[in-house]
Structure formats: structure tokens, C-alpha cells
N, C-alpha and C positions, 0 to 999 in steps of 0.2 A: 794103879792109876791114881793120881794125886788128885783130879777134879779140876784142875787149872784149866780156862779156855784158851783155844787156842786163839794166838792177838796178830795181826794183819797191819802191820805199820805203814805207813800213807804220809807223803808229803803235799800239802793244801796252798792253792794261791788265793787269799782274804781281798779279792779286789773290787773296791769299793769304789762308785759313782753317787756322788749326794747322799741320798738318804737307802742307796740299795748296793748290795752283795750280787755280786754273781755267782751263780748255782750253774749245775751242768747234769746234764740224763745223760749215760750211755745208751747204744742202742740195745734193746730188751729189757731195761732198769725201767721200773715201775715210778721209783724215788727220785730226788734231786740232790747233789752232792756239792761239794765245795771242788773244783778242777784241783785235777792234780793227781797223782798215781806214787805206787811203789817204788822207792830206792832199787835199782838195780847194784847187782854185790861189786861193790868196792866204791858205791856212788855217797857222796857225803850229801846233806837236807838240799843245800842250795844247787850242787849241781843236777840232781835228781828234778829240781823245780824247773830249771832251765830246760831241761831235756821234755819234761811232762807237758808245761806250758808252752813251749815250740809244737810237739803233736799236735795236742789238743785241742788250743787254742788258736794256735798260730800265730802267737806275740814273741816279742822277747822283752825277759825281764831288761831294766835299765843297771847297769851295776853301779853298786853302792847304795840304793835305796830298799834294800831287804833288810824287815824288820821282822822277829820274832814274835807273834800275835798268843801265842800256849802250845799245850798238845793238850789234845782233849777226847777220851775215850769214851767209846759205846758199843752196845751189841751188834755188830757188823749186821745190815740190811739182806733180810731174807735169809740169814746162816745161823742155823741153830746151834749155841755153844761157841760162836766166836765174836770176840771183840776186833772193833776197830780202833787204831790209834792216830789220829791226825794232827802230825806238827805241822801246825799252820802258819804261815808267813804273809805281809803283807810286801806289796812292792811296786814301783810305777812300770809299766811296760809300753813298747814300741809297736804301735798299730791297733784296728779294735778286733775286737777278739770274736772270733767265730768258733762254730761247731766243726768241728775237724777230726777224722780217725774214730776211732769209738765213740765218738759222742755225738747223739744225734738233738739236744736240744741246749739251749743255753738262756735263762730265763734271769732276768735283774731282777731280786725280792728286794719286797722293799723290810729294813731291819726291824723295824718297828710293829709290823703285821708278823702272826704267827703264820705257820710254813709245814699242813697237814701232811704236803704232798714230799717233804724232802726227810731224808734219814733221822735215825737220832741224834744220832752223834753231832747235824746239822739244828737239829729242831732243839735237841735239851741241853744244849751245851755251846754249841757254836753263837748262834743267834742272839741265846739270852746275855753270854759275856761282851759284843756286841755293843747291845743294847746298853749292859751295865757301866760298859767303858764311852758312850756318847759314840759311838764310832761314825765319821762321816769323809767324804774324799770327794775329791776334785769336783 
């Protein structure tokens, strides 16, 4: 055994109103997440986002307006020994976004406040690049 964790790769929608992000609970998740789910096999970042963000949210992305925001890794929330990887994207979408399918809550933080209640990967990486880059929307 090499010691390597095992890594859970996730594509993220960064969708920002003013000065806040939108976060997402599943149902039974303690945490708050950036929306968006795993690439199903032979799904490329963007159509994977179309597909999660239809679920989930019940929007559709706009085409053309999907921007590359990073990928950014952390110890996957509640799993001991696995990381998370989240290529995140920003993008304008059609209609407002609700809780839908596994996700029972959907909560606009605001970027500038720290964020006890939401993952790592969300609290030590997502947020503070955010923050770093001024990030703000419509």
C-alpha cells in the first residue's frame, strides 16, 4: 500500500449574488457544500455541471458564460483518508435556484464572513480565494 488517499473528484457551480455564494446541505450532511456532483464516466467538467445543476438546483446553466474559477482540494467531509477535489466553475443560469433531489437546504453566505458550518474544502480554500480574487455578481 503506497499511503495515497483516496481523491473523490466533483464538479462545483461558484454562483454568486452580490456579496454571497451559494452553498448547498444534502439530506443527512451536517456541512454546506458548493452544488454540484460527480462527473458520471464519459461526462466532460461542463456537461457533468449541466446535468448536476439541472438536479439539484433546477436551473440551467446559460451557454457560453462558464468560467473556470480553480480546482481546489480537501479532506472529503466526514471520510477518513479521502480527499475531495472540486473543479469549480462560475456561470449565469436560467431561473432561481432551489433545493431539489438530495439536497435539502440551500443557504447564500455571505463571502466575506467565515463559514464554521460548511466543508473544507468550502471554508480553507474555496471562500478565502473568493475573498482573495474580490469576487462579486449580479
Amino acid at each position: 500500500m503506497t499511503g495515497r488517499k483516496k481523491r473523490i473528484v466533483k464538479v462545483g457551480l461558484c454562483l454568486i449574488r452580490g456579496a454571497h455564494v451559494l452553498l448547498a446541505r444534502s439530506h443527512g450532511d451536517r456541512v454546506f457544500q458548493i452544488p454540484g456532483g460527480k462527473p458520471e464516466a464519459g461526462e466532460d467538467d461542463l456537461t457533468a455541471l449541466i446535468r448536476e445543476t439541472a438536479e439539484e438546483l433546477e436551473v440551467s446553466l446559460i451557454p457560453g458564460t462558464d468560467r473556470n474559477v480553480g480546482t481546489f482540494v480537501a479532506p472529503a467531509a466526514g471520510r477518513s483518508g479521502v480527499e475531495v477535489e472540486v473543479r469549480l466553475y462560475s456561470a449565469e443560469v436560467t431561473g432561481a435556484p432551489r433545493a431539489a433531489s438530495e439536497i435539502a437546504e440551500l443557504l447564500w453566505h455571505e463571502i466575506a464572513t467565515d463559514a464554521p458550518f460548511a466543508s473544507d474544502v468550502v471554508r480553507l480554500h474555496i471562500l478565502p480565494h473568493l475573498r482573495d480574487e474580490g469576487s462579486t455578481g449580479p
